[in-house]
Every structure is written in structure tokens, then in C-alpha cells.
C-alpha atoms as a printed R data frame, in Angstrom:
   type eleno elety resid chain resno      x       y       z
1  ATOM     1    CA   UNK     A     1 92.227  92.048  91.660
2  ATOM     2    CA   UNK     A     2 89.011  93.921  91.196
3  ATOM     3    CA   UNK     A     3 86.973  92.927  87.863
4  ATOM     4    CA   UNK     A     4 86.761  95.696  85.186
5  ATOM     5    CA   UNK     A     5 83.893  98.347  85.333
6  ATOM     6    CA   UNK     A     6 83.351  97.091  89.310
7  ATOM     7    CA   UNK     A     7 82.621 100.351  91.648
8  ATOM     8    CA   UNK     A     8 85.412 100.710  94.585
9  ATOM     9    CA   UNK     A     9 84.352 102.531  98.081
10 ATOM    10    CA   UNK     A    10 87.766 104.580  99.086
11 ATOM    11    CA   UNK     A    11 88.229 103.566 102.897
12 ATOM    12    CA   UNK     A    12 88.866 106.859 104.238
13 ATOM    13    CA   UNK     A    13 85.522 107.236 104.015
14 ATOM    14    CA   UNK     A    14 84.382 104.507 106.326
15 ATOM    15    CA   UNK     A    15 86.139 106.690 109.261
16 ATOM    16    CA   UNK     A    16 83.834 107.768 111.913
17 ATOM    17    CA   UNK     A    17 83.594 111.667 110.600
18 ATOM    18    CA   UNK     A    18 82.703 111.023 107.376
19 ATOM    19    CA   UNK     A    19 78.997 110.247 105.532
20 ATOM    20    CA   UNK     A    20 78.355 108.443 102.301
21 ATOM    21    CA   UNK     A    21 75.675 109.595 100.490
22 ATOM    22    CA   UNK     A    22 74.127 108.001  96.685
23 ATOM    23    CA   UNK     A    23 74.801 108.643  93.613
24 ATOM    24    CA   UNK     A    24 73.665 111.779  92.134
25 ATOM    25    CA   UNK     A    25 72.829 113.857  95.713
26 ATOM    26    CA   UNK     A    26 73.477 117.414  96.392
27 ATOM    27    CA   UNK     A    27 76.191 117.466  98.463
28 ATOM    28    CA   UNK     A    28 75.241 119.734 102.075
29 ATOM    29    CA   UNK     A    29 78.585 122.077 100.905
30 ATOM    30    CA   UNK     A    30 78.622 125.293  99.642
31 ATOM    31    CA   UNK     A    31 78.194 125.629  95.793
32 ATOM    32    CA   UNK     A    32 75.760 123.133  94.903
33 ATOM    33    CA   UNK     A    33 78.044 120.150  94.087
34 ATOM    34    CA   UNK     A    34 76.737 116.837  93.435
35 ATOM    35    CA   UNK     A    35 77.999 113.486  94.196
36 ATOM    36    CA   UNK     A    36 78.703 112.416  90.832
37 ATOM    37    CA   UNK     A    37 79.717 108.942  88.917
38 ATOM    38    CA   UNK     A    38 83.347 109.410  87.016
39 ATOM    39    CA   UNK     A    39 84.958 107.224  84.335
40 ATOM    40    CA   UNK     A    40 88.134 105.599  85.028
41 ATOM    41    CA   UNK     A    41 89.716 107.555  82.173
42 ATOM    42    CA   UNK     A    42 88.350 110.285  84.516
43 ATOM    43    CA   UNK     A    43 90.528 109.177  87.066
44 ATOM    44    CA   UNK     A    44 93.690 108.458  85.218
45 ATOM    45    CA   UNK     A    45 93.697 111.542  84.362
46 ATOM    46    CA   UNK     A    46 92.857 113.629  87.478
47 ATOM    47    CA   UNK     A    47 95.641 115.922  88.707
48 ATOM    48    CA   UNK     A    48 93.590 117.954  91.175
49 ATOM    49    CA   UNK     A    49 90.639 117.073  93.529
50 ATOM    50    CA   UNK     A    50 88.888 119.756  92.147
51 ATOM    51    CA   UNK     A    51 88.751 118.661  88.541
52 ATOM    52    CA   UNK     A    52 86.685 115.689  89.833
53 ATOM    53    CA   UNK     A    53 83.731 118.351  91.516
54 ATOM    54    CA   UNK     A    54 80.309 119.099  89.686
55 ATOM    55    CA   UNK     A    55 77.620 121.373  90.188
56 ATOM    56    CA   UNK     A    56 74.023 120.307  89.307
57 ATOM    57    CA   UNK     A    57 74.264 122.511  86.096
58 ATOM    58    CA   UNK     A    58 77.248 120.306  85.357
59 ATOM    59    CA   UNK     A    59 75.817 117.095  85.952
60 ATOM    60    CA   UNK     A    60 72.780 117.753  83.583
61 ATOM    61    CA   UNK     A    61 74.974 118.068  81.145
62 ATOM    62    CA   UNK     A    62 77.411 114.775  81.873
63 ATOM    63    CA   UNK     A    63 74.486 112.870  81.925
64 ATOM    64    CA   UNK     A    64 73.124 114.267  78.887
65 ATOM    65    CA   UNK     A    65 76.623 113.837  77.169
66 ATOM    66    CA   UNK     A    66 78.281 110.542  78.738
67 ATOM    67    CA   UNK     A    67 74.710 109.142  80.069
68 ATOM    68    CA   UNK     A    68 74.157 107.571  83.472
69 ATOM    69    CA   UNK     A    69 77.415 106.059  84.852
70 ATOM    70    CA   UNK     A    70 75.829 104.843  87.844
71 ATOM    71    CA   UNK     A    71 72.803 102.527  85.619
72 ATOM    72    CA   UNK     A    72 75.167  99.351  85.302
73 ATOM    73    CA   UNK     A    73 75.482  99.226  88.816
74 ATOM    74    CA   UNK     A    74 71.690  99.140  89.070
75 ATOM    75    CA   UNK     A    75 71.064  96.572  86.569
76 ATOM    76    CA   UNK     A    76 73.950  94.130  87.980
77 ATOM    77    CA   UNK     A    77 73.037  91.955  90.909
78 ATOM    78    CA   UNK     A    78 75.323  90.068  93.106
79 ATOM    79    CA   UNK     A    79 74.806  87.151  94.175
80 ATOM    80    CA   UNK     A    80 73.590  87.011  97.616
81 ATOM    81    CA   UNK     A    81 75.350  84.507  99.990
């Protein structure tokens, strides 16, 4: 069970091919996207990989509309073992 508002890492990204990059980065694709925090009502409601994609014009405008999804994360701290 993961605990509400927790960020998840999908695993097909830990495969050897693939990068992670943080939060908020221009992506090195064509069209400017950005990797960009969703919402889980985001999710829920994504049909289509492509209704999940943002350009930095777009992004400007989340944040200035939903604020910065990715600031809880900062301000939580885990405890260390």
C-alpha cells in the first residue's frame, strides 16, 4: 500500500536504455517537452500518453494555475536508516 500524495518511480524506467531526469527539465526530444509533475486526478483520467506531455509554454502556465506539484516532495524528508 503506498501512502496518499507519495511519488511512485514506474519500473520500466529503471531498464538499462532508459534515463531519469528531475522534475521540471527539458526533455532532449523534439518539441520542447518538459518533464512535468501530474495530479493523480491527472492520471485517472488519462486515456492517451500524449495528454500527459507539456511544452515549456505549457508548464508556465500549470505552475502558474495548479502551482508546484513537485514542492511537497521537497519539503518532506524521510527518515534516513
Amino acid at each position: 500500500m503506498r501512502a496518499v500524495g507519495t511519488d511512485i518511480c514506474r519500473s520500466l524506467q529503471a531498464a538499462p536504455a532508459k534515463t531519469t531526469i528531475s522534475p521540471y527539465s527539458l526533455r532532449g526530444r523534439e518539441g520542447q517537452t518538459v518533464a512535468t509533475p501530474v495530479t493523480w486526478d491527472e492520471i485517472h483520467g488519462c486515456r492517451r500518453p500524449e495528454q500527459l506531455v507539456f511544452t515549456a509554454d505549457e508548464v508556465l502556465d500549470r505552475i502558474s494555475e495548479l502551482g508546484d506539484l513537485f514542492l511537497p516532495a521537497l519539503q518532506t524528508r524521510a527518515p534516513l536508516p
